[in-house]
C-alpha positions as CSV (number, residue, x, y, z in Angstrom):
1,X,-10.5,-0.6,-2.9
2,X,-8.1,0.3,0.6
3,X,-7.0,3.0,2.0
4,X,-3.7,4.3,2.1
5,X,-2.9,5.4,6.0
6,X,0.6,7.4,5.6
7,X,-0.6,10.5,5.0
8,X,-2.8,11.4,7.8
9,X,0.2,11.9,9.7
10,X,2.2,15.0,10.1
11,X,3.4,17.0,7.2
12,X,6.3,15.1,5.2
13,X,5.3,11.7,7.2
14,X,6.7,13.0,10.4
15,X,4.7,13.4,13.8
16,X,1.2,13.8,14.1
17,X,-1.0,16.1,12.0
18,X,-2.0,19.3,13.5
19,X,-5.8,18.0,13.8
20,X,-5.6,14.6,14.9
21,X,-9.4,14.1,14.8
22,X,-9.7,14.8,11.4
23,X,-7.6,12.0,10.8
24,X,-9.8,9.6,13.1
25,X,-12.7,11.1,11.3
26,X,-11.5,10.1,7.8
27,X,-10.2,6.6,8.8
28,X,-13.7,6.3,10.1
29,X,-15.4,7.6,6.9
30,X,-13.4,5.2,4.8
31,X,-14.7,2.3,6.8
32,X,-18.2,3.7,6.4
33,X,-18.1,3.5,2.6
34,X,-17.3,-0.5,2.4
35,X,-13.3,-0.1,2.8
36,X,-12.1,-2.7,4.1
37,X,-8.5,-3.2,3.9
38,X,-6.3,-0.2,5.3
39,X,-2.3,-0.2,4.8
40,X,-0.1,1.4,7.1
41,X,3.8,0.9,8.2
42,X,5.2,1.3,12.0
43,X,7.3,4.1,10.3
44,X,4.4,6.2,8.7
45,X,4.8,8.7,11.6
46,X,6.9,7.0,13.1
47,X,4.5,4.9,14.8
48,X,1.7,7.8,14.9
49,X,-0.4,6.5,11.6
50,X,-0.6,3.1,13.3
51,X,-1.9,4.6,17.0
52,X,-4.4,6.7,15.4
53,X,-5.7,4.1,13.4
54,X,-6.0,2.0,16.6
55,X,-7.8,4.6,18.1
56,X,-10.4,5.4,15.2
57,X,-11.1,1.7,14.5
58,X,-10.9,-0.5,17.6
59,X,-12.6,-3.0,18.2
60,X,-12.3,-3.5,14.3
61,X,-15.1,-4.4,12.5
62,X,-15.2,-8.5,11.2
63,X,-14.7,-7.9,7.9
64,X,-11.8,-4.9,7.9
65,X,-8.0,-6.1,7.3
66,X,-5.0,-4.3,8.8
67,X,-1.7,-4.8,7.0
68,X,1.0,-2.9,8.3
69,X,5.0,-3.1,7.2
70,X,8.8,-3.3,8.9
71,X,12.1,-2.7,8.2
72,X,12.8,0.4,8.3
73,X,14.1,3.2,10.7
74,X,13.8,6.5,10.2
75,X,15.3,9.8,11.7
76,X,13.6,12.2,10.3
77,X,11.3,13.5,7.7
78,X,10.4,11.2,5.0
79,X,13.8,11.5,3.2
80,X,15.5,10.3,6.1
81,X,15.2,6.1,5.6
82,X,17.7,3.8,6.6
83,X,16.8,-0.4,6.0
84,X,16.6,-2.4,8.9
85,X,15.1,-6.1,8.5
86,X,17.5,-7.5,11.0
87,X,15.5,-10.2,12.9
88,X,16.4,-7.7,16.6
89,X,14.7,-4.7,14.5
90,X,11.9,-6.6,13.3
91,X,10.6,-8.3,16.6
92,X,10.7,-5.0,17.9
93,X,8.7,-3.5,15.1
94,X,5.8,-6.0,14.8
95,X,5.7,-6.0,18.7
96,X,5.2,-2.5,18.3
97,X,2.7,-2.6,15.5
98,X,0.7,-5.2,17.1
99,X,0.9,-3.2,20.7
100,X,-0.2,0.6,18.7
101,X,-3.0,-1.3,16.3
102,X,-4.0,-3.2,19.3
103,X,-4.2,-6.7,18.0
104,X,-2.8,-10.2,18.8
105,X,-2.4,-10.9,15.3
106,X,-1.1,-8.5,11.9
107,X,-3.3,-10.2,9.4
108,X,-0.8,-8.9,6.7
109,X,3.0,-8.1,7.8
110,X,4.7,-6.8,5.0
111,X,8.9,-6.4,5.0
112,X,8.9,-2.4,4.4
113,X,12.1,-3.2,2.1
114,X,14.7,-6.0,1.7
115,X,18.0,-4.7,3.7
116,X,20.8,-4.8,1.4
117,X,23.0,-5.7,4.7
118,X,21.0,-8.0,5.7
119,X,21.1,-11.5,3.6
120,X,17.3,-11.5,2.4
121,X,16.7,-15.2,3.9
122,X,17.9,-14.2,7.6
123,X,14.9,-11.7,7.6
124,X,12.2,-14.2,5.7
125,X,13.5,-16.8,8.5
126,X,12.4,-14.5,11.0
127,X,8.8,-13.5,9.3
128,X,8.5,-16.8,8.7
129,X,9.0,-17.7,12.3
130,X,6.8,-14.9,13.3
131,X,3.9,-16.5,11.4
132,X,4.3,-19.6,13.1
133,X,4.3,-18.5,16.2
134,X,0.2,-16.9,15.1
135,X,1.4,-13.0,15.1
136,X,1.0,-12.9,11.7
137,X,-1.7,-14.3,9.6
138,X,-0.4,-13.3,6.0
139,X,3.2,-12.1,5.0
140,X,4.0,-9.8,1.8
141,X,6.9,-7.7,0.5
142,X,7.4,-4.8,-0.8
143,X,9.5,-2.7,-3.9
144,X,10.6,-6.2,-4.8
145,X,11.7,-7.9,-8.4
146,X,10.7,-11.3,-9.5
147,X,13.7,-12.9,-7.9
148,X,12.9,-11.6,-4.5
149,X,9.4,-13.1,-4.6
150,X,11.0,-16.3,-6.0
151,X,13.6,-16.4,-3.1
152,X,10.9,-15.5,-0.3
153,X,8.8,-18.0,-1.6
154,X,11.3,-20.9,-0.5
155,X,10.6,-19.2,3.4
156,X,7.0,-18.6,3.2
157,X,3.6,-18.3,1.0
158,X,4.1,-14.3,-0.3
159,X,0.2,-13.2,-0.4
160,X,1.2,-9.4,-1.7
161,X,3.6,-7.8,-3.1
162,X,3.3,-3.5,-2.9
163,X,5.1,-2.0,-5.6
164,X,5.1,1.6,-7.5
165,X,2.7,1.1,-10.3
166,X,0.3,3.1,-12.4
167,X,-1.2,3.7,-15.6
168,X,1.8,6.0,-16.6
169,X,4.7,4.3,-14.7
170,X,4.7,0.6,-15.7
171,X,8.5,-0.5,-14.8
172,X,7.1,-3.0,-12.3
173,X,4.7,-5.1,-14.9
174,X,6.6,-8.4,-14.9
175,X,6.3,-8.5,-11.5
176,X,2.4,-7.7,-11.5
177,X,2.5,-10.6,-14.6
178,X,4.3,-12.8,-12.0
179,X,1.8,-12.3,-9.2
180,X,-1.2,-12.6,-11.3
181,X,0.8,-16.2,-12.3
182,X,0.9,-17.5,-8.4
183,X,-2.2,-15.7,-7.1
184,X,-0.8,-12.9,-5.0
185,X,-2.2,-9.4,-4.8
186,X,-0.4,-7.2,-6.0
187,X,-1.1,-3.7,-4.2
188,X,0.2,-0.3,-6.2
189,X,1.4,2.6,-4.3
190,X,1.4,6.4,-6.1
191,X,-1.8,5.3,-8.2
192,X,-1.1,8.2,-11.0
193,X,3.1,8.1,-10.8
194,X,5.2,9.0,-14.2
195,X,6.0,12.7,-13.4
196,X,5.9,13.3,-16.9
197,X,3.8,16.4,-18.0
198,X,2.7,15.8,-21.5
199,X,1.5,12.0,-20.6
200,X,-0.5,13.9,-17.4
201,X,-2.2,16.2,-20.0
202,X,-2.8,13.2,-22.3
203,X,-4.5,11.6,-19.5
204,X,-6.4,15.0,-18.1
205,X,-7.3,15.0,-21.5
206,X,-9.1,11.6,-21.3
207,X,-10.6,12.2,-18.0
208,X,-11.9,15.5,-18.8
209,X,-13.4,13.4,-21.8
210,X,-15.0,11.2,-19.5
211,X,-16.1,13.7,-16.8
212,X,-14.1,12.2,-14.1
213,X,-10.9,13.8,-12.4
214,X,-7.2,12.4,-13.6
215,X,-6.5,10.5,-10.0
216,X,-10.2,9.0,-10.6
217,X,-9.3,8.1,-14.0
218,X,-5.5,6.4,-12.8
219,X,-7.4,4.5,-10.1
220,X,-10.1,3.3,-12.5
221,X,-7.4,1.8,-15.2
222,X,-5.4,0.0,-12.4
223,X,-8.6,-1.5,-11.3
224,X,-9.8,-2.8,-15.0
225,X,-6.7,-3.5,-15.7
226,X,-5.6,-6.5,-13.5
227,X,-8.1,-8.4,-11.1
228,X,-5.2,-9.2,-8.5
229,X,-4.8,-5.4,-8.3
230,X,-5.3,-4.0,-4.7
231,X,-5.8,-0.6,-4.9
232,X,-4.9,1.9,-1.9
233,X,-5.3,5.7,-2.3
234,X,-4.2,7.9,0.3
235,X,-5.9,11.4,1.8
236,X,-6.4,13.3,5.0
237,X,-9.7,14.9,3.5
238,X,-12.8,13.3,3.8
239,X,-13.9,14.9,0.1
240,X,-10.8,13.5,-1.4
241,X,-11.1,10.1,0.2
242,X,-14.9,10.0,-1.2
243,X,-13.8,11.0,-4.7
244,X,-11.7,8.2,-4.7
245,X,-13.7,5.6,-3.6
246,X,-16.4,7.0,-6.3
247,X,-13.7,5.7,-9.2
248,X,-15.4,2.1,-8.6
249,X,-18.1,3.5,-10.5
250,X,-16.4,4.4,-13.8
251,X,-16.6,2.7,-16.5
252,X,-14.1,1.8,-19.1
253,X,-15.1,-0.2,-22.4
254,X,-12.1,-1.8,-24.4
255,X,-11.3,1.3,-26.3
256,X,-10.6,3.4,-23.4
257,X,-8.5,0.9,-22.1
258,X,-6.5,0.4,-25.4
259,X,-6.1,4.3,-25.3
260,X,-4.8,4.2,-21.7
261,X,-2.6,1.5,-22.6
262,X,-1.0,3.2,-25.6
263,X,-0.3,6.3,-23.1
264,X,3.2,4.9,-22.2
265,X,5.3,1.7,-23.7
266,X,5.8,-1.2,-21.1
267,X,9.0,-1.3,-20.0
């Protein structure tokens, strides 16, 4: 299990929170408890989940993995995205990154989003470029469809792929059945997803069943259910992050899985 690192920034992803320490204090925590892999983006901010991150875990430990994302430019709060995975956009954005997280090297640089004005193999040119010049280790895309992976892979060896996934939103399983096929991790963002109330109280249902909280529950089926699944829950509380973290230890046998499965139809 990761860590999620967009939201200890300000509220709706914008600025810096109002306690900045707390934030260094959980990034710190999550390291304590065996995470090892933490995801960010230079626009989780902008910029400011990336410099506190630098700032709570530098000189990184051996063992913990930084994977950050470009290709997108934003003007204001979280609603406010426009793509950008022009090669001019994205030198300056790993620069950054690598400058804020204070590396030479992103172990895994992932394109934030394909640009629709952008043909998709001018900006896999450039990562791929990027990689061979040893600034980045490991490239991986993300909210991508089979096709995309297939056309990246002509450019370069895709080693994740970071979709929307959960145990109640399953639009993206051929392309988790894809990457289990050619061995990339696949890494699902909003771990419980659907919106839907009556599958939520189905699955409250379950989890109150099994003594465990919903979110506990969601992050316990993604992990049973695939073993290229990456998981990375975000929080800015310390108690939160440690409840998730404890869903490594629940157990589910075949019939809770077959129940969890039947919760939505795959599409």
């Amino acid at each position: 299990m990761g860590y999620g690192a967009m939201r200890i920034t300000g509220p709706q992803i914008w600025g810096m929170p109002e306690n900045p320490q707390n934030s260094v204090d959980v990034l710190q925590r999550a390291v304590e408890l065996g995470v090892n892999f933490i995801d960010t983006a230079d626009q989780y901010g902008p910029f400011t989940s990336e410099q506190l991150i630098g700032e709570a875990l530098h000189p990184y430990k051996d063992d913990v993995v930084i994977g950050t994302k470009g290709g997108l430019v934003r003007f204001g709060p979280w609603a406010d995205i426009n793509n950008d995975a022009s090669p001019q956009h994205l030198q300056d954005a790993l620069d950054g990154s690598l400058r804020r997280l204070k590396l030479d090297r992103i172990e895994l640089y992932q394109l934030h989003r394909i640009d629709p004005q952008v043909p998709a193999e001018i900006s896999f040119n450039f990562l791929a470029k990027a990689q061979e010049q040893g600034k980045i280790r490991h490239l991986g895309l993300s909210e991508v469809s089979v096709d995309d992976i297939k056309l990246a892979q002509k450019h370069f060896k895709v080693t994740s792929v970071q979709n929307r996934y959960s145990v109640l939103d399953r639009q993206w399983e051929p392309v988790l059945e894809y990457c289990i096929s050619q061995n990339i991790a696949f890494i699902p963002w909003f771990p419980i997803g659907g919106g839907m109330v009556q599958l939520e109280e189905q699955l409250k249902s379950i989890a109150d069943r099994k003594q465990v909280t919903m979110h506990q529950l969601a992050l316990s089926w993604l992990l049973h259910h695939s073993d290229n699944i990456l998981l990375i829950p975000g929080t800015s509380s310390i108690a939160h992050l440690e409840e998730n973290v404890s869903a490594l230890s629940i157990q589910l046998d075949a019939e809770d899985m077959r129940e969890l499965n039947g919760l939505v139809s795959v599409q």
